[in-house]
C-alpha positions in Angstrom: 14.3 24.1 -6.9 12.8 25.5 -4.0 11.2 23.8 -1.0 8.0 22.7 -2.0 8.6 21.7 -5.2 11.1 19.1 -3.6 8.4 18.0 -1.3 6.1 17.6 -4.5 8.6 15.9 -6.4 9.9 13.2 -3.6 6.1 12.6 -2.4 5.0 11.6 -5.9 8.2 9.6 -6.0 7.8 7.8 -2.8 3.6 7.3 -4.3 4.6 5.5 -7.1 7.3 3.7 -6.1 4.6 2.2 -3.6 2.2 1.6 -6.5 4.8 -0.2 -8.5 5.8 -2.6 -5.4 2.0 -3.0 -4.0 1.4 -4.3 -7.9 4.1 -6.8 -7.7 4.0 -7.8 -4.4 3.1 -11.1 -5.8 6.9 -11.5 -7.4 8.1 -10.0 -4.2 6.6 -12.5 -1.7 8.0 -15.6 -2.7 9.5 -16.5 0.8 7.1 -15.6 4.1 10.6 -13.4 5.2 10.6 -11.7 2.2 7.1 -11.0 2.0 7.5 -9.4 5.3 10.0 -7.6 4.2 8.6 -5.6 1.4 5.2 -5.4 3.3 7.4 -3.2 5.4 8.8 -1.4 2.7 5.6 -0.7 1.5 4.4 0.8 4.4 7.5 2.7 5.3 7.1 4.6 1.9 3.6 5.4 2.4 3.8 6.5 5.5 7.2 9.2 4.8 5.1 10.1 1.0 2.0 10.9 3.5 4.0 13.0 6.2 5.2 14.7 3.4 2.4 15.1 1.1 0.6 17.0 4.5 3.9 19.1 4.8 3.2 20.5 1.3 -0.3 20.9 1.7 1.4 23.2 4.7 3.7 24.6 3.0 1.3 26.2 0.4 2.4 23.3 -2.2 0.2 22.3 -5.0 -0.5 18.8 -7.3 -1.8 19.0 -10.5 -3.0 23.1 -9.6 -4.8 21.8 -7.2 -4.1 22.8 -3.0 -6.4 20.6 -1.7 -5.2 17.3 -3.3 -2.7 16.6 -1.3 -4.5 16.3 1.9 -6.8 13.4 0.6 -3.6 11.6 -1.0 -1.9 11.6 2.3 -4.8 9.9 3.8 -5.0 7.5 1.4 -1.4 6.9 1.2 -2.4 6.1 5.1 -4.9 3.4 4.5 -2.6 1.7 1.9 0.3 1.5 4.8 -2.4 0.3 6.8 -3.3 -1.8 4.5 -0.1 -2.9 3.1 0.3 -5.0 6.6 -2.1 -6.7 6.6 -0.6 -10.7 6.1 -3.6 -12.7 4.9 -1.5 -15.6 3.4 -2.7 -18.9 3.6 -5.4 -17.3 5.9 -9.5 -17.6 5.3 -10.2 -13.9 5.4 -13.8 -14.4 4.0 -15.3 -16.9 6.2 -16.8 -19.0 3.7 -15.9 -22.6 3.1 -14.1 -22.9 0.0 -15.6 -24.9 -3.2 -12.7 -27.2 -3.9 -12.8 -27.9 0.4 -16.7 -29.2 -0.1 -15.9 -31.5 -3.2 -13.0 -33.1 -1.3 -15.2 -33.4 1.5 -18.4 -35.3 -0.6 -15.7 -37.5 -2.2 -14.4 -38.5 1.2 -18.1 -38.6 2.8 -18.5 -41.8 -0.7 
């Protein structure tokens, strides 16, 4: 194996291994720590799958025949780390009051 087909091979890796712990982050994140924890790991393997994915666009590397793929993946591989931070548990991201809140509320206000 040469160079670049490495960097393709441990970029798409790194990708979906990501995919496969973003989708079970729920079974992850039973403890606030451990949450935290694979938050981080998250992020760390986007970030490392993006550096590379832009080194094999550099290098003259290709996904799926295509050159120009890999430029776009890196950047989203970027917003997912970005993403992947974010710790909205427990937290009121939308701003709106939540249904179940307003019937507790009437039945208190009887």
């Amino acid at each position: 194996m040469d160079y670049v087909e490495i960097l393709q091979t441990v970029s798409l890796s790194l990708c979906s291994l990501a995919v496969i712990l973003w989708m079970s982050i729920g079974t992850l994140s039973r403890t606030t720590e451990r949450e935290v924890l694979a938050q981080r790991v998250i992020a760390a393997m986007c970030v490392l799958s993006a550096a590379l994915l832009f080194a094999l666009h550099h290098a003259g590397g290709e996904l799926w025949g295509s050159r120009n793929v890999a430029r776009p993946f890196a950047v989203v591989a970027i917003i997912v780390a970005l993403a992947s931070m974010m710790n909205i548990k427990g937290k009121d991201v939308q701003g709106e009051t939540n249904p179940h809140a307003i019937m507790k509320r009437r039945r208190e206000e009887e």
